[in-house]
Each structure stands twice: as C-alpha cells, then as structure tokens.
C-alpha positions as CSV (number, residue, x, y, z in Angstrom):
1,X,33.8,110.7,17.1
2,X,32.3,108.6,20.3
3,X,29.8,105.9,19.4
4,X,26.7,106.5,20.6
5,X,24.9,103.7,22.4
6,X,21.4,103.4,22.0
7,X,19.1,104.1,25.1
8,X,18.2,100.7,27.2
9,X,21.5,99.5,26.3
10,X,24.6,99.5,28.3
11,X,28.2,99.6,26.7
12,X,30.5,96.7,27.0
13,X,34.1,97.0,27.7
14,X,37.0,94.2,26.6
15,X,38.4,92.3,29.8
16,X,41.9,93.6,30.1
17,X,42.3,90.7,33.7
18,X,45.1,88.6,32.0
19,X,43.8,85.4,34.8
20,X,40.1,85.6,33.3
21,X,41.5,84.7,29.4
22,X,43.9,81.6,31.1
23,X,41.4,80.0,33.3
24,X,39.3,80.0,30.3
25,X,41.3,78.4,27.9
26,X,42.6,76.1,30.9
27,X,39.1,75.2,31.4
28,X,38.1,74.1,27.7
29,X,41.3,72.1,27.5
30,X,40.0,70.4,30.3
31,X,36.6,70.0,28.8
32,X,38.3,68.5,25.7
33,X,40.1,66.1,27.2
34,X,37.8,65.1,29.7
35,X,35.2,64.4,26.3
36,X,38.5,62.7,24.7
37,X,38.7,60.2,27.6
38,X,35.3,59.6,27.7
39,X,35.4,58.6,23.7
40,X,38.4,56.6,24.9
41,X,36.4,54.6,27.4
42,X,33.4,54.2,25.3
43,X,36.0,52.8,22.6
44,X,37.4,50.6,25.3
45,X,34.1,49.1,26.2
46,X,32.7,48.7,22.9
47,X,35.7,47.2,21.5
48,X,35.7,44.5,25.2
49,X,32.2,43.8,24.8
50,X,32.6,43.4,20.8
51,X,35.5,41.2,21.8
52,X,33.4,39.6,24.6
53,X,30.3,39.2,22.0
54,X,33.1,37.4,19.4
55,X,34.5,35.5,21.9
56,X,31.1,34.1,23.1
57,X,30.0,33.0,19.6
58,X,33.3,31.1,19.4
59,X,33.1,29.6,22.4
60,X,28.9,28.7,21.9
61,X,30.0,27.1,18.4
62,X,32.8,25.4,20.0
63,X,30.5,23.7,22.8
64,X,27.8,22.7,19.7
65,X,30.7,21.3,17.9
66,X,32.2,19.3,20.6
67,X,28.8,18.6,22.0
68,X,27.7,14.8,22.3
69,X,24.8,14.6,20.1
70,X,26.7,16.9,16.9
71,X,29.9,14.3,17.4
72,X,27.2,11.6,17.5
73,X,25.6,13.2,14.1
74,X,28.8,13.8,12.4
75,X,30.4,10.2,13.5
76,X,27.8,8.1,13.6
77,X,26.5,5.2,11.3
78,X,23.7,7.9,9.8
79,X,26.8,10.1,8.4
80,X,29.4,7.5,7.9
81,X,26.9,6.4,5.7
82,X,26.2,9.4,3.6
83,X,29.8,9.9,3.2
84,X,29.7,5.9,2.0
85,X,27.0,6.7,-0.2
86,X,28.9,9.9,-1.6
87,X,31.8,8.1,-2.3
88,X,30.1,5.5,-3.9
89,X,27.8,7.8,-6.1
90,X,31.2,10.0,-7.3
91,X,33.2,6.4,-8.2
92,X,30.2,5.4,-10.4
93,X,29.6,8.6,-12.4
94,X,33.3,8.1,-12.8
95,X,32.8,4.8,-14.2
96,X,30.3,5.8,-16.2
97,X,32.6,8.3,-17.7
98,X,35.2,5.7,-17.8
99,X,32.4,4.0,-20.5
100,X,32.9,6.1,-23.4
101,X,34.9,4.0,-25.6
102,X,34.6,2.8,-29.0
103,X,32.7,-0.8,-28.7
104,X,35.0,-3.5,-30.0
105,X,32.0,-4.8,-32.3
106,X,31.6,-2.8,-35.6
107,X,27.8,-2.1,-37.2
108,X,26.4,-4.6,-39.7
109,X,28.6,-2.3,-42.6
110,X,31.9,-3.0,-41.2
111,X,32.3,0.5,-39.7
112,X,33.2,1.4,-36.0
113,X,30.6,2.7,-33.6
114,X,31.1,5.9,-31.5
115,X,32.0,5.9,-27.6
116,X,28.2,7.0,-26.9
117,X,26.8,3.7,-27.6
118,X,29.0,1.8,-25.0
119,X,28.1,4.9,-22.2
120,X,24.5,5.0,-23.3
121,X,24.2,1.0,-23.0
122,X,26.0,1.4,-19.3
123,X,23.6,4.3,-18.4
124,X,20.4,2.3,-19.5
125,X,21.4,-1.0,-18.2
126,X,21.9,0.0,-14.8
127,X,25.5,-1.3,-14.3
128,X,26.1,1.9,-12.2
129,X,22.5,2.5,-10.6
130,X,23.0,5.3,-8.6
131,X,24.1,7.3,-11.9
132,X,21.2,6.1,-13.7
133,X,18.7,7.0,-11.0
134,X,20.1,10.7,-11.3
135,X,20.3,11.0,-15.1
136,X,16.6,9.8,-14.9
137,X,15.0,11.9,-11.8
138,X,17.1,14.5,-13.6
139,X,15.4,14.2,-17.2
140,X,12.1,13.9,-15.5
141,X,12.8,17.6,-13.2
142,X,13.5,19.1,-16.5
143,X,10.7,17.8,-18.2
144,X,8.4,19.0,-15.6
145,X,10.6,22.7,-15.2
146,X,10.2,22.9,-18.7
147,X,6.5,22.4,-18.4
148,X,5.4,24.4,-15.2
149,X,8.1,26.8,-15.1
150,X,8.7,29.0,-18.2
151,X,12.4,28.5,-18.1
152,X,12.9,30.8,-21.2
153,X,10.7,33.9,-19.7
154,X,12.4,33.2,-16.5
155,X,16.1,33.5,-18.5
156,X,14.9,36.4,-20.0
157,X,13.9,38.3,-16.5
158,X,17.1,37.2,-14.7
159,X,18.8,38.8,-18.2
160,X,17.2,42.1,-18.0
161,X,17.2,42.5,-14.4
162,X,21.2,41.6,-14.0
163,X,21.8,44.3,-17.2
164,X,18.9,47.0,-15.5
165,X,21.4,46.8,-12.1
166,X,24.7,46.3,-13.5
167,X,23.3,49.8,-15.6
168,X,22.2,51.7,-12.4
169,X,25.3,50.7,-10.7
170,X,27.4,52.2,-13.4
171,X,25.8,55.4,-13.7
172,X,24.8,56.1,-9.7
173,X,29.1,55.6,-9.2
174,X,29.7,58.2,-12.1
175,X,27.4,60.5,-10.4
176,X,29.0,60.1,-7.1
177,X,32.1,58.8,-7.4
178,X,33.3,60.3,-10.7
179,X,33.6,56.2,-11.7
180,X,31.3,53.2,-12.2
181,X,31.1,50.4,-10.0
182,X,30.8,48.3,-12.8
183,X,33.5,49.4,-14.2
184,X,35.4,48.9,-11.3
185,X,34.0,45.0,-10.9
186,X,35.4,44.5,-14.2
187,X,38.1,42.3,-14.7
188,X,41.4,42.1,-16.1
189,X,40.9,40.1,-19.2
190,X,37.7,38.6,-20.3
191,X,37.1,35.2,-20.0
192,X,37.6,33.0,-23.4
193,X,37.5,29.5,-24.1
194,X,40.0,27.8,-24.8
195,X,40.8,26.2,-28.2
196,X,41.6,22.3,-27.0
197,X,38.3,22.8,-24.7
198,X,36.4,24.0,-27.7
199,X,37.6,21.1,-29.8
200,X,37.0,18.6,-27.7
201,X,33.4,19.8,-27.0
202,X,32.9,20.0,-31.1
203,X,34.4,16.1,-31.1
204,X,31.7,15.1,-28.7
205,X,29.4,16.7,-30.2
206,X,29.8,15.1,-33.6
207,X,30.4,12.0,-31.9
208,X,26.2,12.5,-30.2
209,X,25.2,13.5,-33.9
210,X,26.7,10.4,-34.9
211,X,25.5,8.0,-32.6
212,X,21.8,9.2,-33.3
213,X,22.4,8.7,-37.3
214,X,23.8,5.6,-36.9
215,X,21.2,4.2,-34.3
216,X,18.0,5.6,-36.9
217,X,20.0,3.4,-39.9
218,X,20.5,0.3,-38.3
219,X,16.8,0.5,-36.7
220,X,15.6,1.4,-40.4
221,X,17.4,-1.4,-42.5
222,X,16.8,-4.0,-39.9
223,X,20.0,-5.2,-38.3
224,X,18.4,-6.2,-35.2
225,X,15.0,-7.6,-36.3
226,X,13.9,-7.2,-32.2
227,X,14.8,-3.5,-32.2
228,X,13.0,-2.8,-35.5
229,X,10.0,-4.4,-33.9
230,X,9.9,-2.7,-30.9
231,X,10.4,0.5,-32.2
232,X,7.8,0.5,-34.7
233,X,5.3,-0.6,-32.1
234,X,6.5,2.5,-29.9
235,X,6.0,4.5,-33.2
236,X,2.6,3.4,-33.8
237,X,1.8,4.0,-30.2
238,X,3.0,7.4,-30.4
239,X,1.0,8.1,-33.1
240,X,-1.9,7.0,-31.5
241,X,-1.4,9.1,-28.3
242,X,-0.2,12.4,-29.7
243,X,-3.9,12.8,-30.5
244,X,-5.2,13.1,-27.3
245,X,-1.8,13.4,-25.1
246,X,0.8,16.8,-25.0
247,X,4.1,16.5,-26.4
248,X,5.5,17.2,-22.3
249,X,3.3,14.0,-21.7
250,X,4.8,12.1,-24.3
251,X,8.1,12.6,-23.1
252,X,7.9,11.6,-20.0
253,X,6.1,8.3,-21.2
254,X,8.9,8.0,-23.5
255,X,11.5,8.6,-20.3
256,X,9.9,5.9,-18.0
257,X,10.2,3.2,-21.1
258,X,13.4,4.0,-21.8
259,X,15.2,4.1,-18.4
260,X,12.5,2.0,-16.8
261,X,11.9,-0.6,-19.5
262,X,15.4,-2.3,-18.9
263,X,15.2,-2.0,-15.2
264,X,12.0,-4.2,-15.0
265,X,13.9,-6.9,-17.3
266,X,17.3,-7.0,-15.5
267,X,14.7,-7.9,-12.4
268,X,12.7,-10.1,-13.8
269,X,15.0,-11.8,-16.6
270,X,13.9,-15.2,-16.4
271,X,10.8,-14.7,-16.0
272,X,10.5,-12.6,-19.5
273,X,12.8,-15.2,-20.8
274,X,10.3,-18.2,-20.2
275,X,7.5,-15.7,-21.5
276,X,9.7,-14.9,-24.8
277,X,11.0,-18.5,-25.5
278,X,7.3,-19.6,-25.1
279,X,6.2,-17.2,-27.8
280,X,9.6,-18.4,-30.1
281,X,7.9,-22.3,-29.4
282,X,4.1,-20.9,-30.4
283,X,5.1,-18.7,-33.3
284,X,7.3,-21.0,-34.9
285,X,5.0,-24.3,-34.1
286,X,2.6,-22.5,-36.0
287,X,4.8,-21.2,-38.9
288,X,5.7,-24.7,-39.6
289,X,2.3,-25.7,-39.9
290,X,1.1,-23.0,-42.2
291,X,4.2,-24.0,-44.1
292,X,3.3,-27.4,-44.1
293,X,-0.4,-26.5,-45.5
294,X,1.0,-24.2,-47.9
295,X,2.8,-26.6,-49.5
296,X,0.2,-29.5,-49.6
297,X,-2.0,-26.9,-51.4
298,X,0.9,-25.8,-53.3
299,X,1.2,-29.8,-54.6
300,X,-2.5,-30.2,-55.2
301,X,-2.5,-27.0,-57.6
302,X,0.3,-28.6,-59.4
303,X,-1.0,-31.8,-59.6
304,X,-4.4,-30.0,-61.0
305,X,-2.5,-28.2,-63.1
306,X,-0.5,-31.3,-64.8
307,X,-3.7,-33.4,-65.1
308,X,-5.4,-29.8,-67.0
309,X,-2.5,-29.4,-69.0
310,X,-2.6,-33.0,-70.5
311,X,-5.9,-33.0,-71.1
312,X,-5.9,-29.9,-73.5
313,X,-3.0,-31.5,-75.0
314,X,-4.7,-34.1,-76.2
315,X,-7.5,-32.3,-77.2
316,X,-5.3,-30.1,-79.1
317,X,-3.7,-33.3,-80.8
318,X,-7.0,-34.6,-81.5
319,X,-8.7,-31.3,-83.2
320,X,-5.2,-31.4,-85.9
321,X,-5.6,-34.6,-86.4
322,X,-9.4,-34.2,-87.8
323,X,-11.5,-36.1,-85.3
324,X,-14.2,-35.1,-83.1
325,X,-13.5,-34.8,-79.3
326,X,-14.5,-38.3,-77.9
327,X,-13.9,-40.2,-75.5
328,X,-9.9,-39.1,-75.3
329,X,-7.6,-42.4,-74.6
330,X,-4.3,-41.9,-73.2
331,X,-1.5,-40.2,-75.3
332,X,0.4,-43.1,-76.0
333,X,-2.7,-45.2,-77.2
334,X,-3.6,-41.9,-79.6
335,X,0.1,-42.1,-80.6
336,X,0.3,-45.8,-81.7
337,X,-3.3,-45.9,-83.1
338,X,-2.1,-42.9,-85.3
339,X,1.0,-45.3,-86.6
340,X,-0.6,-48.3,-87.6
341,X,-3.3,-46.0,-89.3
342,X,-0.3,-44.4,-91.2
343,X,1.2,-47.6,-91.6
344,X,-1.7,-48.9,-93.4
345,X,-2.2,-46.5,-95.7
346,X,1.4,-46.5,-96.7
347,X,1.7,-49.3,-100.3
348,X,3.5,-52.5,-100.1
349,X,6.9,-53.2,-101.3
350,X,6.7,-55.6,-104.2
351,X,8.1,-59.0,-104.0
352,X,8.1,-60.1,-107.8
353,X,10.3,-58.6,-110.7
354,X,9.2,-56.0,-113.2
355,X,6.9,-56.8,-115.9
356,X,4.6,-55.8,-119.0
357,X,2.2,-55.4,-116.6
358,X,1.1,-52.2,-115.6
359,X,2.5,-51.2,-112.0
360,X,-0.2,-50.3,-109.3
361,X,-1.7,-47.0,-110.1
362,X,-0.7,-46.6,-113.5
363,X,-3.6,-47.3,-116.7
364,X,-2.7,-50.0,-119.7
365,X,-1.4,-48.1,-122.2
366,X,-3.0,-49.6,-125.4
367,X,-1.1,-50.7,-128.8
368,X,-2.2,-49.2,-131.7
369,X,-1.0,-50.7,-135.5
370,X,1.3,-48.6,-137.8
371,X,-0.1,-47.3,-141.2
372,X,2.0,-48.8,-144.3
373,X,3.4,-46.0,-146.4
C-alpha cells in the first residue's frame, strides 16, 4: 500500500544521477584536504615562530652574556673577589673541621679531653674569623627565629599541609586515574641511615655530652682559679637579670660575651694585660700588708698571752704554798726563797759522838732505885 503524503508536503525521490553522488564525494575530499593543509600550515608557522621565539631568547641571552658590562661583572675585581672570599670562607670551615682533635694536654685528673675542646677554643678564639662570624650571626638568627617566629607552630603547618596534599593527591588520582599520584611519586626503597653514619653521629654526640661534663667539673673544683671566677660572676649576674630580663634576652647577652668577649681581648691584649698585671701588683701589695699586720697582732696576742699565763702561774704556786697574793716576785726568786726556807727548817747533822745525853727532841728518861727483896 502507497504512502500517503500529508497535504503541504511534497514527496522526495532518491537521486538515481550517478555524476551528482561523485562530485560530492570529490568535493568533500577536497574540503578535507584543503582543512588538512591548512592545519599543516598553521603547524608550520607555529612550530617557525616557536622556533623563531626560542631562537631569539638564545640569541638575547647570548648578547647579555657576552655583553661588556656582564663580562665586566663576572671578571672584574668586585667578583674575583667574592670568589676570593668564597674560597677563603670554605678553607677555614675546613680548618675548623680539621680542629677536632684530642688536645695533647690532659685535665687536672690525668684523663684525656674530647676533640670539642680544641674546635670550640678555635671557634671562640677567632683563628678562622670568617667561620666564627657565621657560627655567631648564625646563633644570634636563631635566637631571634626562635623568638619572633614560632618555629614549632610553623613545623607543625608545613607538617599538616604537605600530609593534607600528598592525601588529596592520592585520592583525586584513584578517582581519575584508577591510581594515586602519590603512589606513583613513591620511591623504590625508603631511605635509611646508614649504620657507620649513625655511629659516628652517636660518637659525636657523646663526645658534646662529654665535653659539657667535663668543662662544669673542672669549673666546679677549681682547676683554673680565673675560669671559676669568671664564671661565678656571670652566674651571679644571671641571677640578677633573670628577674627583670626573658630567658631569649639572656641568651643573646650570653652569645655576645661568649663570642664577643675573646674578640675584644685578642684586640686589645696589651692593653688588658697592663690593666690585669696592675691589679696582680695592687692585690698582692695589699695581701702582703694585711699579712704583715696579721702577724704583728698575731705576736702581740702571744706575747699577752705568755706574760697572762705566767702570771696565774705564779699565783697558782703562791695560793699551794699558803701565802696571801702580794706583791708576786719573779719565779725563780719564789723558787729559791722557798729552798732556803726548807733548808732552814730541815735539823743539823751532829758533829760530836753519841752520849748519855738525851738526843734533840727526845725527854730524860729518869732513874728510878730497885726495891731489895
């Protein structure tokens, strides 16, 4: 049954002109290739000016390079000097390095220092001073960073912001790319440290731990008289000004004297020298003196206490011998007045021989006549 076409509308027929269908497709070939060479051409030209664009910047770097006033920068006295002053900088920290060996001279016990007290007496002598200016513009940035800038909030933000992204990363990549990016950014084998590292870091660390109980032992029982002084005047000042001064404050203080404190005497050595031998010639001067007074006091007290002594001596003799105190003469006056007073009282030997007579002391013994029986 016929298709019926709805009124208004006309019925279309299929072409049956074989040339119509060929000119056609002949004509979107054309088209095609036509748009193909103009992608072609665009290519070429992007790709000659991108080369054009590259080759400019070469050749603009090229003419800065070789221009008069960069060789002039890069070969003039202003950088052969900072490359002096590189070099120099690198061979001191290397000396300074170089320091840490045992010191030949043993502590007051006989026992061998650690390699931290010859580096720490080249770093705060200044016998490198480009290394010391560092370590101590160094301390003092930390000090202040530690002060002003919250370093441990500031850790803990960059921590939780690097694990928040490497997080997001992971899971955006499974959702799109069936794997993380993380996980793809991981590596091979995680890093380790190595055991000799490890040891050697423990050694220098025990060797630091060392040098600090060694140093608070030799200040404590006085082995340098000078460095017990000094540091109990720095700890008395400390005390003072931890009232009324923060502990950053007091670090920094304690910084300056110890890097600085050195530094102004290696400049001015013989000047303190005159100032310190001065106060030797004062202190001892003086010393003598009060020595001197102490012991003419000392021989005046003795002398008193002789001349006491004697006296109550004698008095003591003179109360168990029965008299009275008087007018005391010397001891060996009382002594021979007591012997001829003994000798006195002592009786004669007799000169004649025995008789009838009745002997001293003894009563006549009477006679008496005999009754007759």
């Amino acid at each position: 049954m016929a298709d019926v076409v709805p009124q208004g509308q006309t019925q279309s027929y299929p072409s049956i002109d074989p040339t119509m269908n060929s000119n056609t497709a002949n004509g979107n070939a054309s088209g095609q290739a036509q748009d193909a060479a103009i992608s072609a051409k665009d290519s070429a030209v992007a790709g000659q000016t991108a080369h054009h664009v590259v080759a400019t910047a070469q050749s603009t770097m090229n003419s800065v390079q070789n221009s008069e006033a960069v060789q002039q920068l890069s070969s003039g006295p202003m950088a052969q000097n900072a490359k002096d002053q590189a070099a120099k900088t690198s061979s001191e920290f290397q000396n300074l390095a170089n320091a840490r060996a045992t010191p030949d001279q043993p502590a007051a016990t006989g026992q061998s220092l650690t390699h931290y007290h010859s580096m720490f007496y080249s770093l705060l002598s200044w016998e490198n001073p480009r290394a010391s200016a560092i370590a101590f513009a160094s301390t003092v940035i930390f000090i202040f960073m530690a002060r002003y800038l919250h370093i441990l909030r500031y850790a803990l933000k960059v921590s939780y912001i690097t694990l928040g992204v490497t997080a997001a990363l992971e899971v955006a990549g499974k959702l799109i790319f069936d794997s993380g990016l993380a996980s793809r950014m991981r590596p091979k084998k995680y890093y380790t440290i190595p055991r000799e590292s490890l040891e050697r870091s423990l050694e220098d660390v025990e060797q630091l731990l060392n040098f600090f109980v060694i140093e608070s032992q030799r200040v404590v029982f006085a082995e340098n008289v000078n460095v017990t002084i000094a540091v109990f005047f720095a700890a008395l000042l400390s005390y003072g000004l931890i009232k009324v001064v923060p502990l950053w404050g007091l670090s920094l203080i304690g910084t300056c004297v110890i890097y600085l404190g050195p530094l102004i005497y290696l400049q001015n050595r013989e000047t303190i020298d005159d100032i310190l031998d001065h106060g030797n010639k004062v202190i001892t001067s003086q010393a003598s003196q009060i020595r001197d007074l102490t012991a003419q006091h000392t021989a005046r007290a003795t002398d008193s206490v002789k001349s006491y002594a004697g006296e109550y001596s004698s008095k003591a003799s003179e109360y168990m011998g029965g008299r009275k105190p008087g007018n005391t003469p010397l001891k060996s006056e009382t002594l021979a007045s007591n012997a001829d007073a003994i000798k006195d009282s002592m009786p004669s030997v007799p000169t004649q021989s025995p008789s009838a007579t009745p002997s001293y002391g003894q009563a006549p013994i009477k006679e008496e006549p005999v009754a007759a029986q």
